[in-house]
N, C-alpha and C positions, 0 to 999 in steps of 0.2 A: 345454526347461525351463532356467530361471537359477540360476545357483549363485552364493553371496555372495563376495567377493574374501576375500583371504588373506596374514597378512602374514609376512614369513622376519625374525627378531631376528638378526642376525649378528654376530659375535663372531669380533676380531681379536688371535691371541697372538701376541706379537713373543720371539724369541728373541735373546739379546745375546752378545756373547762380551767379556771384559775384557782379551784380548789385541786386537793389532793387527800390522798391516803394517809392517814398517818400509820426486818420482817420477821416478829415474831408470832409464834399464831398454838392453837390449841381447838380442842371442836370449841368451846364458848369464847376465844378471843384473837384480836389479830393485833402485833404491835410492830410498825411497819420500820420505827427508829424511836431511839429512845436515850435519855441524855441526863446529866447530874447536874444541875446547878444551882446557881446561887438567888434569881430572883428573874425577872423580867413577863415579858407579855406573850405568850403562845403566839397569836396573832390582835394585830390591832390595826383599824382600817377605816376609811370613814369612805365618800363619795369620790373623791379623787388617788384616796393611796393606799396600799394592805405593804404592813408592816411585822414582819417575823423576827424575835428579838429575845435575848437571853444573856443572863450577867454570869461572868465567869465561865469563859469559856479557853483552855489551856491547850497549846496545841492545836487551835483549828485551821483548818486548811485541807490544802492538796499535797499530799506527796506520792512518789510511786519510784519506782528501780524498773530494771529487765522483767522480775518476775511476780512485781507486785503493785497496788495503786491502795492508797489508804486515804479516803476522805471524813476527817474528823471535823469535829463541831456538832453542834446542834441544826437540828434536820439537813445536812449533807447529803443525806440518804432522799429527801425529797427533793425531785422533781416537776416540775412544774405542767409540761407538757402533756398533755394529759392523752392525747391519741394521736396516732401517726398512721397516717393511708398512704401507699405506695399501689403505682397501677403498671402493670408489666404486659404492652399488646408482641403479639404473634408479628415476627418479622419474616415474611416468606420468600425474604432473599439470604434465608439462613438455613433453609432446607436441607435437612441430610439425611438420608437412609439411615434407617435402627432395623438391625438383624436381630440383636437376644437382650433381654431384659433377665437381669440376676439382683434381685435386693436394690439396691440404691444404686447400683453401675448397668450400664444401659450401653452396647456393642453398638459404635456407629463413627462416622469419619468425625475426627474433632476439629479441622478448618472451620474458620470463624469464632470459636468456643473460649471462654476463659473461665479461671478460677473467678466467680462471685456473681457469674452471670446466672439468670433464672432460665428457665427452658420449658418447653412444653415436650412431653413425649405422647405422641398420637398411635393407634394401633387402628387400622383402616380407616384410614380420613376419608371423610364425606358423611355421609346424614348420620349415620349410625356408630360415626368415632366412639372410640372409647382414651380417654385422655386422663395424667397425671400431670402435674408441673412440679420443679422441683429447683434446689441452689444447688449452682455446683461446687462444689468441695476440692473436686482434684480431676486431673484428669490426666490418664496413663497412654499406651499407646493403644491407638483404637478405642477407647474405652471414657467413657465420662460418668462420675459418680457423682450424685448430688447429697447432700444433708439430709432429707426426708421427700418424698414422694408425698403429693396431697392426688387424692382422685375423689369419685364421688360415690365410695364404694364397693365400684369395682377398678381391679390391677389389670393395664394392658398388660395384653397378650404377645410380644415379641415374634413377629417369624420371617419377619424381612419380606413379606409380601405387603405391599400398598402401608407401609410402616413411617412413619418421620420422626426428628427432631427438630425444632424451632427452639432460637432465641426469643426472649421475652422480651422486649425493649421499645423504649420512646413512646411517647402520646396518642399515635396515630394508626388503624390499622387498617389491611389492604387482602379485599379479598383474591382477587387478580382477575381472572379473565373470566367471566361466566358460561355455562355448558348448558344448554336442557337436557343431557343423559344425568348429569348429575349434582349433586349440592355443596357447595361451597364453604367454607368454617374460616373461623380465626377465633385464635385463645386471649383471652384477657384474662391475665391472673391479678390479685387482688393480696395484698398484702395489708396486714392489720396489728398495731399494739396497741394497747389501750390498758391505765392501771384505775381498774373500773369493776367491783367485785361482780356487775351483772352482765358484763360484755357489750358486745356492742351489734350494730345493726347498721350493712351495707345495701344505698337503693338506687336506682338510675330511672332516666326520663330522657326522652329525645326532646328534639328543637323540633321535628317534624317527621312525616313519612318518608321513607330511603326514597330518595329524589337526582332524578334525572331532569334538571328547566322544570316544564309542568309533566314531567311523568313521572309515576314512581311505582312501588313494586306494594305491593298488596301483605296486611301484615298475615300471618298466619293465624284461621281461628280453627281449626281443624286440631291442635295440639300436635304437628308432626310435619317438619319441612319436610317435602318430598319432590325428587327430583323430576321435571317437565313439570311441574305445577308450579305458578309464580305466586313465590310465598316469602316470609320475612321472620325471623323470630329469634331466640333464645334459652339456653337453657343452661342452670347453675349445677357446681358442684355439690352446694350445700343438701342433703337430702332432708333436710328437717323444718322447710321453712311452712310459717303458717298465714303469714302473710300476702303470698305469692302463689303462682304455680309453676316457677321458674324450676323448681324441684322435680317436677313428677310428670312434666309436658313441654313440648315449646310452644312458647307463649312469647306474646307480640310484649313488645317495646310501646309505653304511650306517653303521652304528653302529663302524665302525673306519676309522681316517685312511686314505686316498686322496690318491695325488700327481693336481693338478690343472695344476700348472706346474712348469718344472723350468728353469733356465737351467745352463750349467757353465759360467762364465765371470764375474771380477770384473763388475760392474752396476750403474750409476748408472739409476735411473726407469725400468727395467725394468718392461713392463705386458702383461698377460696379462688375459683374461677370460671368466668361466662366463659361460653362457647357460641355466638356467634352462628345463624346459618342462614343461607338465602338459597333459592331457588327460581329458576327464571323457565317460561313456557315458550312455545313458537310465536307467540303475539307478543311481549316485552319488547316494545322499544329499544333501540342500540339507545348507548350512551354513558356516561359518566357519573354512577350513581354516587350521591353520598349523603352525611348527616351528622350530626351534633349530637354525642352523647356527654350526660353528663351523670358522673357516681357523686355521691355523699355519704360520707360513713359517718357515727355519730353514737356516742354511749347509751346503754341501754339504762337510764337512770330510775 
């Protein structure tokens, strides 16, 4: 029997801090900008304003040419925004066959494909994927290279048997049509900066159980979606989490935050990624299942 596909709304909270770092560094020190002057106040701030401020400052500003960008003054170099969360879901009307994986270039048709888009490269989809996501960088004929490869691991295996690529894109993701021979996935990649010397820490929570009206699908507590068994769950790229079991089983989705990723370390485009799996029996209900996820990433302080 066919079950109707199903779509996850996802929903990204960023957490900001209004301090910052103050990049010069050694093992006993770190000096992140640093500046000559004549007098004024590091910061000064009371309940309604924070004030950054220094006398004699010559040349500040913005300049930059073709091949260079120069921002002088006093703290120029700081930034304010303190973490930036980007969330890239599996589009499965992006599907292409992957024959051979070489280093960061990955053999497959490149319709749909552009320089800057993210991707997921899967090696036997379905319960026991094996999955990298990556940016792409360039793309030749037949062939798409990305920046870096993130997996959880382990590097798919290429052989053009039961092999894809997916674009990573937009809010929402859709598992398609359900099977009881087999288990269904979608990639959620997860992108992260943060100028935070302890890293940061990514968690999700649903709105409810994957719901059909008043039916829905059973989460997984076995640690292992498997196909004819009507099950529900997840599992992270991160191998190291200690919070979670999203690392080292699939583990059910619940109505309270769950660490999904965790780095402890400052992080420029840090990426991490659920996977997503369901499984339906001969008793599931037909119907149009869905649910509310929500991530929050947030500084390890």
């Amino acid at each position: 029997m066919n079950y109707r596909a199903f779509g996850l709304i996802l929903v990204g909270i960023f957490v900001f801090s209004n301090s910052a770092l103050a990049a010069m560094s050694s093992t006993n020190y770190q000096i992140l900008w640093d500046s000559v002057d004549s007098g004024g106040s590091d910061t000064s701030s009371s309940a309604s304003y924070i004030l950054r401020d220094s006398v004699g400052n010559p040349a500040a500003g913005s300049s930059s040419s073709t091949n260079y960008s120069d921002q002088a003054g006093y703290r120029s170099g700081i930034f304010d925004q303190f973490l930036s969360f980007d969330l890239f879901t599996q589009s499965n009307g992006t599907q292409q066959s992957a024959t051979l994986v070489a280093g960061t270039t990955v053999t497959a048709t490149t319709s749909g494909f552009s320089t800057g888009d993210y991707i997921a490269l899967v090696q036997d989809l379905g319960a026991s994927q094996v999955t990298a996501i990556g940016k792409i960088a360039s793309i030749g004929a037949g062939t798409i290279t990305v920046d870096a490869w993130k997996n959880n691991g382990t590097a798919p295996t290429i052989d053009g048997t039961n092999d894809y690529v997916y674009k990573l894109t937009g809010t929402s993701a859709a598992f398609g049509t359900f099977s009881t021979s087999s288990v269904s996935t979608s990639v959620i990649g997860l992108e992260v900066t943060i100028d935070e010397d302890s890293g940061y820490t990514v968690q999700i929570l649903e709105d409810g159980e994957l719901r059909s009206g008043s039916d829905t699908i059973n989460e997984v507590a076995d640690g292992s979606v498997t196909a004819g068994s009507e099950e529900y769950g997840a599992c992270s790229s991160d191998t190291s989490l200690t919070g979670s079991t999203f690392d080292t089983a699939d583990t059910a989705i619940t109505l309270s935050f769950q660490d999904i990723a965790n780095e402890s370390t400052l992080q420029f485009n840090s990426r991490n990624f659920l996977t997503l799996k369901t499984a339906i029996s001969s008793s599931t209900p037909s119907g149009s299942y869905a649910q509310v996820l929500t991530f929050i990433a947030s500084g390890n302080f």
